[in-house]
Structures are given as structure tokens and as C-alpha cells.
C-alpha positions as CSV (number, residue, x, y, z in Angstrom):
1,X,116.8,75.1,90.6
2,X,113.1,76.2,90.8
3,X,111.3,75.8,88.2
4,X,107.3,75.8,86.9
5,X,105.8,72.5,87.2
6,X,103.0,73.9,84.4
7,X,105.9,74.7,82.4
8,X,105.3,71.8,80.3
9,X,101.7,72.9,79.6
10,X,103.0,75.5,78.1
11,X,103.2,74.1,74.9
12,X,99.9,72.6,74.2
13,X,97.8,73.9,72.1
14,X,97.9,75.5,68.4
15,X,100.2,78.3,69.8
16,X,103.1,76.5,70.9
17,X,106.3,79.0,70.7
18,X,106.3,82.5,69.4
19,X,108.6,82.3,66.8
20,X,109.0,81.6,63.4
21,X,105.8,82.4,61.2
22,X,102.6,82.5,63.6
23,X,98.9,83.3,61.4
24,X,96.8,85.6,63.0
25,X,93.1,86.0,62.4
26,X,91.1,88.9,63.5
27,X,87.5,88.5,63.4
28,X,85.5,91.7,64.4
29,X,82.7,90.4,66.6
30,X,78.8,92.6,67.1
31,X,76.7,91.1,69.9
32,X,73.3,92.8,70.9
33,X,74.9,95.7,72.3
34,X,78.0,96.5,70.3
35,X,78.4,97.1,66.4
36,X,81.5,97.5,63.7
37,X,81.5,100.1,61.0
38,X,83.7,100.1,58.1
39,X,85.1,103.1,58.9
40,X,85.7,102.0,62.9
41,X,87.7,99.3,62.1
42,X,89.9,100.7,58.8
43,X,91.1,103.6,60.6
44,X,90.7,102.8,64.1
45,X,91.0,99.5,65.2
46,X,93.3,97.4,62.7
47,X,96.1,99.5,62.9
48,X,96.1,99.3,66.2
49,X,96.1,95.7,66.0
50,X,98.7,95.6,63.2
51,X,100.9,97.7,65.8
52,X,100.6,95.1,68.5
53,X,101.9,92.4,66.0
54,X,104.8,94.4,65.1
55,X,105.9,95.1,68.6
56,X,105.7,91.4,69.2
57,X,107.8,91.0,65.9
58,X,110.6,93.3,67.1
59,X,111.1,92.8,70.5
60,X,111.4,89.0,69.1
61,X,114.9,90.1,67.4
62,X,115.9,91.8,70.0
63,X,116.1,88.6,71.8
64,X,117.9,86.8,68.6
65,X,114.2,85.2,67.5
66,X,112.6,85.6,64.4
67,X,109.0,86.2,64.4
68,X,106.6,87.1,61.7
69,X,103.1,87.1,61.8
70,X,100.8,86.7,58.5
71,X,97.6,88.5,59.3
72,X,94.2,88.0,57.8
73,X,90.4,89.4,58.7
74,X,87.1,87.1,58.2
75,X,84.0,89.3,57.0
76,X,80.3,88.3,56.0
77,X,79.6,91.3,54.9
78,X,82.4,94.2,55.4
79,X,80.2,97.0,53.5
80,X,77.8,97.1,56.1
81,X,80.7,96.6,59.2
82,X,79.4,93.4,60.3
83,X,81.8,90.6,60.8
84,X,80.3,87.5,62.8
85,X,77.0,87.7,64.9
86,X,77.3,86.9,68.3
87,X,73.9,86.0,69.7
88,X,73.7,87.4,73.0
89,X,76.0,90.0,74.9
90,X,80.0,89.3,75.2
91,X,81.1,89.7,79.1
92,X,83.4,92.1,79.8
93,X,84.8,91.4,83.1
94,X,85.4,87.2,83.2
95,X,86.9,87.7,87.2
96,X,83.6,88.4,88.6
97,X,81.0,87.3,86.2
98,X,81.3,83.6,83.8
99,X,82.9,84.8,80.4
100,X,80.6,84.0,77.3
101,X,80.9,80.5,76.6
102,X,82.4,78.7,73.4
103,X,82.3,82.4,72.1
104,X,84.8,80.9,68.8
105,X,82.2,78.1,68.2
106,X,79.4,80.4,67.8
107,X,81.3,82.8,65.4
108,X,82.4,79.5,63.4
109,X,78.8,78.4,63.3
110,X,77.5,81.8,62.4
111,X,79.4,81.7,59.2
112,X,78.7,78.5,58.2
113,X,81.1,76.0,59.6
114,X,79.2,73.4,62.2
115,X,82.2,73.4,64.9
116,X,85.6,75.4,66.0
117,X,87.3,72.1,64.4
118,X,86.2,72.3,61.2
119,X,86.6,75.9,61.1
120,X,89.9,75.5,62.1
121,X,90.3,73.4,59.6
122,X,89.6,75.4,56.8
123,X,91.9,78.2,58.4
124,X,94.9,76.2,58.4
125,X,94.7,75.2,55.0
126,X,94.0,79.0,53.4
127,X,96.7,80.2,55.5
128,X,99.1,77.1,55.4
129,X,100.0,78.0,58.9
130,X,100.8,75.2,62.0
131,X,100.3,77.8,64.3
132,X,97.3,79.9,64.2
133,X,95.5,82.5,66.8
134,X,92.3,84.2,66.7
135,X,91.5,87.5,68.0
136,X,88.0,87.9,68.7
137,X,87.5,91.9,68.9
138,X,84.7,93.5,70.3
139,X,83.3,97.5,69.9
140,X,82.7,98.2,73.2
141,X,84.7,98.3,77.0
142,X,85.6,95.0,79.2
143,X,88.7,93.2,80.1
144,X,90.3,91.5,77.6
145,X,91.4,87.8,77.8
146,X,93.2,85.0,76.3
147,X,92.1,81.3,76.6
148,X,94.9,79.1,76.1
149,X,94.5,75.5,76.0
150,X,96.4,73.9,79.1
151,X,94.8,70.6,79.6
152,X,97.0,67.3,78.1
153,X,94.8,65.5,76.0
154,X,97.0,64.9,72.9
155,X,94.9,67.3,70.8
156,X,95.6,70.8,69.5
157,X,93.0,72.8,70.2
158,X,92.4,76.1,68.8
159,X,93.6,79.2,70.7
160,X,91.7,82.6,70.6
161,X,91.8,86.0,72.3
162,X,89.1,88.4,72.9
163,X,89.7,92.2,72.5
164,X,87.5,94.7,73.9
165,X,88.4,97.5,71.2
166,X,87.5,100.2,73.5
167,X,88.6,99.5,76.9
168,X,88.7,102.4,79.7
169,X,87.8,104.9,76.6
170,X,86.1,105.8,73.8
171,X,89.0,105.1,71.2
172,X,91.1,102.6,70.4
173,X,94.8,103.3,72.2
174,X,94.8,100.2,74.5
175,X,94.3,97.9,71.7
176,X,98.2,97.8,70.6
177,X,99.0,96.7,74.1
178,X,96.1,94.4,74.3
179,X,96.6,92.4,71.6
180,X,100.5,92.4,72.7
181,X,99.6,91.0,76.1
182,X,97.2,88.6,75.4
183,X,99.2,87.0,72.2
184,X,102.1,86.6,74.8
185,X,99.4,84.3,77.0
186,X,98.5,81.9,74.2
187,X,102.4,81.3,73.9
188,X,102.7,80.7,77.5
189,X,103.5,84.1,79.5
190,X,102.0,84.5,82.8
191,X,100.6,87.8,84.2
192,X,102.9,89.2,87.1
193,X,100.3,91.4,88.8
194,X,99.1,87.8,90.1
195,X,95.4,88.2,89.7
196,X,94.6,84.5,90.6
197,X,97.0,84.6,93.8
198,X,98.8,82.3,92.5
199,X,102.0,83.3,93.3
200,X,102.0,86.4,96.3
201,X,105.6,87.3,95.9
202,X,106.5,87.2,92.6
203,X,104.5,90.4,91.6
204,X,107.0,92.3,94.6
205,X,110.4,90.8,93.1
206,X,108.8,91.7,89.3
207,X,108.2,94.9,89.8
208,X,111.8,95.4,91.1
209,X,113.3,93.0,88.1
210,X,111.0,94.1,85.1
211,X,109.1,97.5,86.4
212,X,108.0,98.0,82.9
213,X,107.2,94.2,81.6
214,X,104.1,94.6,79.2
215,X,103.0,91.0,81.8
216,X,103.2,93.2,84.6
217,X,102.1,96.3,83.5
218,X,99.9,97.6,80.1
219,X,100.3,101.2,78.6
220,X,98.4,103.3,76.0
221,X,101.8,103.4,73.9
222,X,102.9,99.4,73.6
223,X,106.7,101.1,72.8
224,X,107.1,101.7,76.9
225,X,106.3,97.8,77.6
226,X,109.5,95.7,77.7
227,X,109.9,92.2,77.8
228,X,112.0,91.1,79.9
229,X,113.2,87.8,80.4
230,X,111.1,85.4,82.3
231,X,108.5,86.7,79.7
232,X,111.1,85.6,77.0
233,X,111.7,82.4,78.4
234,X,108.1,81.7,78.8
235,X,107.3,81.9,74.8
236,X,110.5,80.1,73.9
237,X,112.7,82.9,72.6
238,X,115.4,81.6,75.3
239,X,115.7,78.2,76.6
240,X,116.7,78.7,80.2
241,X,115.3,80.4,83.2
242,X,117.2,83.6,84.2
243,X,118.9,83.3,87.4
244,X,117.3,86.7,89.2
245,X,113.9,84.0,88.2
246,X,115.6,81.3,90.0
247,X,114.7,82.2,93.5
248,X,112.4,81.0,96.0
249,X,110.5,84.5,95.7
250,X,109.6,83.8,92.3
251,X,108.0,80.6,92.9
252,X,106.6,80.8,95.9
């Protein structure tokens, strides 16, 4: 059998397995070149992001897992659009240039909490959640990102994904699929397209096994992404690697 040897990794963190009731909090981020209004985000960006959820919820019972998320938002001052102040600019495209760093720090401390801990903190006891994830969501273009805690030091470190809202467009379409892709890398799925060469032929036997995996590839309409079931196995909806995954090709 082939197997991972991160696999174990994979459950680190806040976001340990996607099932069962996960809290997700959406803060809506300016920096010095990007703003909210009201309006943007009530009709055009949170029910987008409410649609990624859902997808995530119903493609979980497809595979005999139940999955709900609760959802909140955390505004300073929602009558004017602005959320949390980021001081500085948010990167948009972390392969080539460093990506804005301790970017949930700096929204805890700009609304009054001294560290992600203690913000943390006070999250999981409004919510009563174990699980928690934070969607960092910006106005503007850029690649958007998940950053997943992976390092084994006996301590559950908060788990956060930055949106750009308006990636390759002026509207909001990608977002669905966004937040559906990068909720799936807090709980452990890996990208197929390979963009850290980590594995050269597994993106050739995906495209052939799950040509329409939402890990391999992201459309404007989430409802033509599957997830197939390597992507399954990797948030803990099934317990064992599918065969056509237990291959040389996969792992190599």
C-alpha cells in the first residue's frame, strides 16, 4: 500500500475533519488599496460565501457525512462597510511574492484583542465550536490561499483563509468556488494541479480519475466541481484510500 507520510499532519490544527458542526467566521478585510461597502458585501459577496458552505454541506451527504456549518461575520462598524483595518496592502499572488504576514494577528489586534490566541479565544466561546475557520476576504483581485497548520507541536493553532472577493473579474462569481477550495485545505485536501511539484504525476492520473475535482480544477458555478474520492478521504468523510489512489503514480 502507498500511502502519504504527511497524512498524519493532516489533523493538526483547529480544523481537524470536515464533519459534524464546523464555525465559520468571515471577516471582511480593507487594506490601503481595497474597501467594503454595505451594499458590496450584502448582495454580492456573502451569498456567495454562503453558497460555498452549502456545497461543502451537500457533497458531505453525498458521501454518508454530516456536515453543518454555523456562520457568523465580525464588524467594527458595518454602516460604513468597514470590517477590520489591515495596515498595509494584502498580496495577492503568495507563489512569487511573500504573502502578508500574521495577516489574522493584525485583524485580531485591530479590534481590540492583543493576539490571534486570545481572539481565538473569545471565538470559541461565542460560538461554542471545537472547530473553527476564518475567512479573511478581501475587495479586490489575487490568489486566494489557505494556511493550515502542519507543524506538530501539541498546540491547535488557529486556521484562516484569505479570499480575494474579486478574482480574474469585477464581480464576485469565483468566490463560491473559492471558499469551497480553500475550506477543503484547512481539513487536509491537497491541490492536484501540483503547484509546488510535489508530486509530477499525480496531476496526469487526476485528471483522468477526477477531471472535474473542485482540487484539481475551480469553476465560476461551484455545482460543476465534484469531489471525488481521494479529496473525500483527505477531510475524513471515508477512512481508506481508494484503490485507483493506491498506485505508484499517485505518489510518486
Amino acid at each position: 500500500m502507498y500511502y502519504d507520510p504527511k497524512r498524519k499532519a493532516y489533523n493538526l490544527g483547529v480544523c481537524k475533519s470536515l464533519k459534524g458542526s464546523v464555525y465559520a467566521l468571515v471577516i471582511y478585510l480593507d487594506d490601503d488599496v481595497s474597501q467594503w461597502s454595505h451594499t458590496e458585501i450584502s448582495y454580492g459577496c456573502a451569498p456567495k460565501l454562503r453558497e460555498g458552505l452549502g456545497y461543502l454541506e451537500r457533497k458531505a451527504k453525498s458521501w454518508g457525512t454530516k456536515l453543518e456549518f454555523g456562520y457568523g461575520n465580525y464588524y467594527t462598524d458595518y454602516s460604513e462597510g468597514t470590517v477590520v483595518r489591515y495596515k498595509g496592502c494584502v498580496e495577492g499572488d503568495i507563489l512569487n511574492k511573500p504573502c502578508s504576514a500574521d495577516i489574522l494577528g493584525q485583524a485580531a489586534k485591530s479590534v481590540g484583542f492583543s493576539s490571534v490566541d486570545e481572539f481565538h479565544k473569545f471565538i470559541k466561546g461565542f460560538s461554542g465550536k471545537e472547530q473553527i475557520m476564518y475567512f479573511l476576504v478581501l475587495n479586490k483581485d489575487g490568489k486566494s490561499y489557505a494556511m493550515s497548520d502542519r507543524v506538530n507541536d501539541g498546540k491547535d493553532t488557529a486556521e484562516y483563509c484569505v479570499i480575494f472577493a474579486k478574482a480574474w473579474s469585477e464581480t464576485y462569481e469565483l468566490v463560491s468556488s473559492a471558499v469551497a477550495h480553500e475550506t477543503l485545505h484547512l481539513f487536509g485536501a491537497e491541490d492536484y494541479y501540483d503547484p509546488y511539484h510535489k508530486y509530477p504525476k499525480r496531476k496526469v492520473l487526476a485528471e483522468k480519475l477526477y477531471p472535474k475535482d473542485i482540487m484539481l480544477n475551480v469553476y465560476y458555478d461551484v455545482n460543476e466541481s465534484t469531489i471525488g474520492g481521494f479529496t473525500a478521504y483527505t477531510v475524513g468523510w471515508i477512512d481508506k484510500i481508494p484503490k485507483e489512489c493506491d498506485v505508484p503514480e499517485w505518489w510518486e
